[in-house]
C-alpha positions as CSV (number, residue, x, y, z in Angstrom):
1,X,25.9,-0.2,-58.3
2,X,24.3,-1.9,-61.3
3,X,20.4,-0.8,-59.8
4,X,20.8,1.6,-58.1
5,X,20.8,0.3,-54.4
6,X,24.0,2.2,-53.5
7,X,21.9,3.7,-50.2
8,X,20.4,0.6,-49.3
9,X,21.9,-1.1,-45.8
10,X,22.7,-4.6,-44.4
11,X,19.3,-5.2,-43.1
12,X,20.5,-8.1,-40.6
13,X,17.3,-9.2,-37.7
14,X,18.4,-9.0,-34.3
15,X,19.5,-12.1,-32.6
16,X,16.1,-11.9,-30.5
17,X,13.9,-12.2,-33.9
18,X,16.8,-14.7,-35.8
19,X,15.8,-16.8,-32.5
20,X,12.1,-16.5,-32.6
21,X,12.1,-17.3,-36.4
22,X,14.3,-20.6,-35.6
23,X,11.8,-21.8,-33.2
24,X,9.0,-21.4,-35.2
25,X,10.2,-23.3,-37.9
26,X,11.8,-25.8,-35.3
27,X,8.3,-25.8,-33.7
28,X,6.5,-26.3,-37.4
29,X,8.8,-28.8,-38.2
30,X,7.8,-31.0,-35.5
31,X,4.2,-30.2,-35.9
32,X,4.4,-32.2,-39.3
33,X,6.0,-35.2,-37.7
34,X,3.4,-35.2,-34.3
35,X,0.6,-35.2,-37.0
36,X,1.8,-37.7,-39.3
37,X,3.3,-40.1,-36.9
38,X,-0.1,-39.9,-35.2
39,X,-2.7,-40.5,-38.1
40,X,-0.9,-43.0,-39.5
41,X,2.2,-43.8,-38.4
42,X,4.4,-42.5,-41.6
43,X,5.4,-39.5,-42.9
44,X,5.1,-39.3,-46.6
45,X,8.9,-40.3,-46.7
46,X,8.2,-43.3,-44.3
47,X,5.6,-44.7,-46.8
48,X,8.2,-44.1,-49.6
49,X,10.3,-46.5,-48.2
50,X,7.8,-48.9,-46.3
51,X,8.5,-47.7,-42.6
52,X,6.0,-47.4,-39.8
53,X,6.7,-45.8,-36.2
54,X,4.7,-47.7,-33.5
55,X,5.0,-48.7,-30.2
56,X,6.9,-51.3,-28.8
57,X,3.7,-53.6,-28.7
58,X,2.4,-52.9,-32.1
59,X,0.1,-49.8,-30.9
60,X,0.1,-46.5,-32.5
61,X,2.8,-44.2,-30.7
62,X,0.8,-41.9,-27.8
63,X,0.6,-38.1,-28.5
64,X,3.3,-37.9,-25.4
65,X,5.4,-40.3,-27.6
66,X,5.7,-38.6,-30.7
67,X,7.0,-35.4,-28.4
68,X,9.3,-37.1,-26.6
69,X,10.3,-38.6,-30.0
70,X,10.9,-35.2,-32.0
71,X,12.4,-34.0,-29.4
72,X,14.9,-36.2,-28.8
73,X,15.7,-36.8,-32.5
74,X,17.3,-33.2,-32.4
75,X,19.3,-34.3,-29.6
76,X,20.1,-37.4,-32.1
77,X,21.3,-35.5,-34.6
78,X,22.8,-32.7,-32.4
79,X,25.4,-35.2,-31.1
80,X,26.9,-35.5,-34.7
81,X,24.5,-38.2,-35.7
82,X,25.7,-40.5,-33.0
83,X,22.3,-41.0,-31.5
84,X,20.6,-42.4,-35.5
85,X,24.4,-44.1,-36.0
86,X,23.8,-46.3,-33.0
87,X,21.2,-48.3,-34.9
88,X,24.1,-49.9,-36.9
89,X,25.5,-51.4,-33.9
90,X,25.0,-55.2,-34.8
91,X,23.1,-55.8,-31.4
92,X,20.8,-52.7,-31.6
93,X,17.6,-52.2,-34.1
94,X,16.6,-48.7,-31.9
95,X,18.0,-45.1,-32.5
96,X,18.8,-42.7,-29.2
97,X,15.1,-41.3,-29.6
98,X,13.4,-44.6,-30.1
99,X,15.1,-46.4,-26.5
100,X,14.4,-43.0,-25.2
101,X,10.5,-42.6,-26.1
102,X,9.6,-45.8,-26.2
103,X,9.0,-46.7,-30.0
104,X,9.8,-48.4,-32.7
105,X,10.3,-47.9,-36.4
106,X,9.2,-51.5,-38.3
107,X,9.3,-52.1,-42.0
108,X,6.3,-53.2,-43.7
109,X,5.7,-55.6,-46.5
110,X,5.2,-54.4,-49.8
111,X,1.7,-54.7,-51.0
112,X,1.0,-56.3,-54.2
């Protein structure tokens, strides 16, 4: 070797710790969106483009709805997509996890 590091093993974690460490970020991940979507509505992303999640009524989404949201948007994109690709359907303005927890993502007019 090049460095020196002819002794040096595969250090590979065990499936137990590869699955903890998944969760965690899985779990910080959706942390992010819960806070955001619950101070204002928008992730930093969201405002980039002008979107805002809400309830169906115009309320701010409920704690219970931005959980039921995040989780449910992994099940979204888990089915290849299909559950964010159902908003193109002519008929439907709603992905999978919006019918599912209630909400709705709205677009907002752009501020002079």
């Amino acid at each position: 070797m090049l460095y020196g590091a002819e002794g040096v093993e595969n250090i590979q974690p065990n499936a137990i710790a590869q699955w903890l460490s998944f969760m965690g970020w899985l779990i910080c991940l959706m942390g992010y969106y819960f806070i955001c979507w619950r101070k204002q509505g928008q992730t930093l992303g969201m405002k980039a483009w002008r979107l805002k999640l809400q309830n169906i009524d115009g309320t701010p989404a409920s704690p219970e709805q931005c959980i039921k949201r995040s989780i449910f948007a992994c099940f979204s994109l888990g089915l290849l997509g299909a559950g964010y690709l159902i908003c193109l359907i002519p008929s439907r303005k709603t992905c999978l996890h919006d019918d599912l927890s209630n909400t709705e993502v709205v677009v907002l007019e752009k501020q002079k």
